[in-house]
N, C-alpha and C positions, 0 to 999 in steps of 0.2 A: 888651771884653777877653775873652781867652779863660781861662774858670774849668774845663777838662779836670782837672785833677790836683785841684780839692777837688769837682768832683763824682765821680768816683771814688773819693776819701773817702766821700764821702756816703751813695754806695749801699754800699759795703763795710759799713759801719757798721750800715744799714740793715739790710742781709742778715745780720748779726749779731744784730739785735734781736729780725729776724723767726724767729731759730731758738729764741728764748727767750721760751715763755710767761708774759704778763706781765698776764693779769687784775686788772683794780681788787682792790685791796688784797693782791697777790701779786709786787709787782713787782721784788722782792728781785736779782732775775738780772739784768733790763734793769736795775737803777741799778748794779750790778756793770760791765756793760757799756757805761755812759755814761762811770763813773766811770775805769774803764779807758781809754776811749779819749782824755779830754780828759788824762789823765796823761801817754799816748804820745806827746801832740800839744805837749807840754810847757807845759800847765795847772794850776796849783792850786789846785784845786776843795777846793768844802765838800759834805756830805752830812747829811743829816737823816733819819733815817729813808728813804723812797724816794726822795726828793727829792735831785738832784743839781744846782751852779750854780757861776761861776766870775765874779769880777770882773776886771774889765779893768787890766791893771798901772798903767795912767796914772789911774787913778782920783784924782779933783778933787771935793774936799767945795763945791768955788764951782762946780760945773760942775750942767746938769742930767743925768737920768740917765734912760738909754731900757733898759728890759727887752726882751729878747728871749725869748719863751716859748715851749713844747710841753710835749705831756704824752706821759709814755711808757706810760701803762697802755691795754688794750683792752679790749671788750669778749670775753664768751666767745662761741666761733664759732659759726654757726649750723649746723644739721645738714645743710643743704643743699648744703655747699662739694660742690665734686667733686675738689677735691686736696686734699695736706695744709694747714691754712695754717699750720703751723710750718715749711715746708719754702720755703725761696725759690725761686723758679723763674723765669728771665727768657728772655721768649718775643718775639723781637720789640721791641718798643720798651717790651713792659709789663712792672714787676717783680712779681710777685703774692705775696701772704703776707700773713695776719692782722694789723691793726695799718702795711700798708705805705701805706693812703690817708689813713687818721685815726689819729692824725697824725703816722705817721713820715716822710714827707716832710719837713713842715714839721718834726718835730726834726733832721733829721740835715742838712737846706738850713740854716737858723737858724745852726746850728753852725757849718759851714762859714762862714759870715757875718761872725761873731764872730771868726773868726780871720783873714780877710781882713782886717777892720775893726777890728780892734787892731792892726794895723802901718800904719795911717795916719791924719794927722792928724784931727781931729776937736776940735769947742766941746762934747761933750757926752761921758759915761761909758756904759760900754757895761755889763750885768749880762746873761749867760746862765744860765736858770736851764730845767732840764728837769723836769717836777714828777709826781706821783703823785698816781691815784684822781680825775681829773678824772672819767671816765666817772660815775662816784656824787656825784660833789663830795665827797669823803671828808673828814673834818676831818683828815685825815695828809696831806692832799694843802697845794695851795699855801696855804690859809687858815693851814697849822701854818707854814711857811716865809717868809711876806712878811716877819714883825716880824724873821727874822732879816735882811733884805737890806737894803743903804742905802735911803735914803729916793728912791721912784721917781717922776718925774714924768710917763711916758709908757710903755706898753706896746705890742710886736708881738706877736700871739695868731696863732700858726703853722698855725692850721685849715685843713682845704681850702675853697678860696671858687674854685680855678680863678684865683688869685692877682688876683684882685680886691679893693679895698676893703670889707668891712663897715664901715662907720659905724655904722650901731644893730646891735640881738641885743636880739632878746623874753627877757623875764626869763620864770621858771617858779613857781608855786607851787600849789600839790598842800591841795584844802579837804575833810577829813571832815565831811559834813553827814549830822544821822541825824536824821529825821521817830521822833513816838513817841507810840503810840495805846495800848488795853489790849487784852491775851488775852481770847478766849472761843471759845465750841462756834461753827463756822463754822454748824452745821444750826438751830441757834437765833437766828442772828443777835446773837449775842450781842458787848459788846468795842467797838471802832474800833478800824476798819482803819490800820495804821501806813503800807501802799501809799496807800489815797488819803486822807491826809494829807501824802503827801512830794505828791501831783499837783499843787495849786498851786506849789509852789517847783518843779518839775519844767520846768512851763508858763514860768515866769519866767525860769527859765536857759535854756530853750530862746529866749525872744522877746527877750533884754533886750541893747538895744544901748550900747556905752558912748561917751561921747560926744566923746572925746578920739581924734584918727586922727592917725598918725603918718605923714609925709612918705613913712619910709623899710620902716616895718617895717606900715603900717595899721591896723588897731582892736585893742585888746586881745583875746580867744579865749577863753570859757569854753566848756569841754564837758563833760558827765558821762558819765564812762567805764567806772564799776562799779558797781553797786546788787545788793543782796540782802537779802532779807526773808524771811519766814515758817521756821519746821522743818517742818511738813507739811502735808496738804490740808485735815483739819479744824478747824484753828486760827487764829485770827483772829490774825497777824501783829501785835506790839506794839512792834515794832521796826521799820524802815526803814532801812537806811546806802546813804550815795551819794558816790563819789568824782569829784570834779570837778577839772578840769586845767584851770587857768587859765595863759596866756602872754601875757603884760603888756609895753605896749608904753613906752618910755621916757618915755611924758606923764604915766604916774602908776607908784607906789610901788607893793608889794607890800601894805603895811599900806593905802592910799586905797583899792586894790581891796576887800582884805577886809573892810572898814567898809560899805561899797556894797551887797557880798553880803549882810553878814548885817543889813543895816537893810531888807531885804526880803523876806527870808526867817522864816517863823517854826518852821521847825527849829531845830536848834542847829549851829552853824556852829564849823567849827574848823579851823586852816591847821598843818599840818606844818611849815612855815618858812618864815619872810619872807628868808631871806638869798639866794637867787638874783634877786636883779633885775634888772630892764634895762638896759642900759648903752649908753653912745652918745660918741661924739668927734664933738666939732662943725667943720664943713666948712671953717673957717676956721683951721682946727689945722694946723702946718709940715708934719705927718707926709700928712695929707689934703691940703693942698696940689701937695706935692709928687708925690703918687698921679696925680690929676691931670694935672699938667704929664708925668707920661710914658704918659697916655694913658688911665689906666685907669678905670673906671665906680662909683664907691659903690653903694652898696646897702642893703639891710636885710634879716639872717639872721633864718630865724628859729628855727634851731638853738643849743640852751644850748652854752656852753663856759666854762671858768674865769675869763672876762670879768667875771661875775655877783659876782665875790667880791674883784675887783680894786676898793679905792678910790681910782683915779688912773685920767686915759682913757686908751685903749684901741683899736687897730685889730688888727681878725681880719682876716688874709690869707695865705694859703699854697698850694703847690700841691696837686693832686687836685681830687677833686669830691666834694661834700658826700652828692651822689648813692650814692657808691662805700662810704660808709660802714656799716657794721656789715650790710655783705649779704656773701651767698656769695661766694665770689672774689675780693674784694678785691686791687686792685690799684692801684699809681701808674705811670706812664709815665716813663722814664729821661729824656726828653725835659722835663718837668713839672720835675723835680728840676736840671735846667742852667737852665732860662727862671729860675725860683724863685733861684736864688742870684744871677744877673744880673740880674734887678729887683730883690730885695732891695736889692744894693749899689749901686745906680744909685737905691734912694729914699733911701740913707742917706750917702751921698758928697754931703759940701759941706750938709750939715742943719744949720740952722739951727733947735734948739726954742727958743730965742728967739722966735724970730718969727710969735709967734700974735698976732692980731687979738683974743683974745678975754681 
């Protein structure tokens, strides 16, 4: 079918967001701008703080109930753009502007979606929700808004994937480890070194494989990405700290991991948060089914997105490329944005979520 007049919506809209910087935890103007237009479109949305959503008039407490997501906040832009990226610009088949690949595509196609798909029938309830501070995972963002929405039994995560399936997404969690030795005169040899005290757990994290591989997304990933020791040259360092970035693949838990680390470690080990984990919808799910049957490829991101914080499954798919995201120039293709609302509606015409195997 031809979707000409909502993807013209789509990029209008777009091109309105892109003129309204909406950095994680500033995005006061883009939910302005959401909230505005689902009103125009004659919607009546809720709002939470940034968080803008709209339930579907046919809403059935016996039906289940499919979210449709994006997030409207971005990151701040690099110094390297060569244009403005508040300013939209459409060159050719690309629309360029801060926020136009991750993920305003995927909110303003979504939308569009939603409004096609509220004027036909359907066995399931449809919830549009546009959210804030995914880029931080911000606790203002969708973690504050789930408890208000009905109760959801499937989600669409509007990310660029090149509108492919994810099935998995590597969870993240962030370990302070500090080794810890005592001060003395370096010329005296005086103290233990808190540097080679952290080297064996150094050695470990660098050799330690874990032994759980994931189909879609492969081995879980620890790296240590920041270390710093000593205040000057003649002091024996009694300190050590080292940040490590772990991306956890959906065979184990954020807390399995962190037990793992620090049973072999004899620094002190300590995780900033277990709440981003990994998450996965399994292949026999209506929504992955139906992927599938019109052609498309699953896979395993291993990009975070507000999946991590969703307790119901989950499929990331949108247009763009994941590639496009938080670099110079940014940009989605007008082309990307008509495909995206034609598969959308073509995986969710005649759905059945009933009909999981699992």
């Amino acid at each position: 079918m031809n979707y000409t007049d909502y993807s013209g919506d789509a990029v209008g809209l777009l091109k309105r967001l892109i003129e309204v910087p909406s950095v994680s935890r500033s995005e006061d103007r883009a939910a302005d701008v959401m909230e505005d237009a689902l009103k125009e479109w004659g919607m009546a949305c809720r709002r939470e703080g940034n968080n803008v959503w709209v339930t579907d008039e046919a809403f059935d407490d016996g039906r289940p109930t499919l979210l449709l997501n994006a997030h409207i906040d971005t990151v701040k832009p690099v110094d390297s753009w060569t244009r403005n990226p508040f300013d939209p610009q459409v060159e050719g088949d690309r629309l360029y502007g801060l926020g136009s690949n991750d993920c305003g595509g995927g909110l303003v196609t979504l939308l569009q979606v939603f409004r096609i798909m509220a004027g036909r029938r359907r066995s399931y309830n449809m919830v549009y929700l546009a959210s804030a501070e995914e880029e931080v995972s911000g606790a203002s963002g969708i973690s504050m808004v789930l408890p208000m929405l009905p109760r959801i039994d499937v989600a669409i995560v509007g990310e660029p994937t090149r509108m492919q399936p994810a099935v998995a997404e590597k969870g993240l969690m962030v370990l302070d480890v500090t080794a810890r030795g005592k001060s003395g005169h370096a010329a005296r040899g005086e103290g233990v070194n808190a540097i080679y005290e952290a080297l064996d757990d150094l050695c470990w994290m660098r050799g330690y494989r874990f032994e759980k591989v994931s189909r879609f997304l492969g081995p879980t990933q620890m790296n240590v990405t920041v270390i710093n020791a000593g205040t000057q040259h003649n002091v024996v360092p009694d300190r050590c700290t080292m940040v490590v970035d772990v991306r956890t693949n959906e065979l184990y838990t954020n807390e399995e991991v962190y037990d793992i680390v620090r049973s072999h470690l004899k620094s002190d080990v300590t995780a900033r948060s277990f709440r981003l984990h990994s998450s996965g919808i399994s292949e026999s799910h209506p929504l992955v089914r139906r992927c599938v049957e019109l052609g498309l490829t699953p896979f395993g991101s291993p990009t975070l997105s507000d999946q991590a914080l969703m307790p119901f499954d989950s499929l990331k798919i949108g247009p763009g490329d994941s590639a496009r995201s938080h670099s110079a120039d940014e940009y989605i293709c007008l082309s990307e944005i008509e495909e995206a609302i034609d598969t959308y509606v073509r995986m969710l015409d005649g759905l059945d979520l009933g009909a999981s195997d699992v």
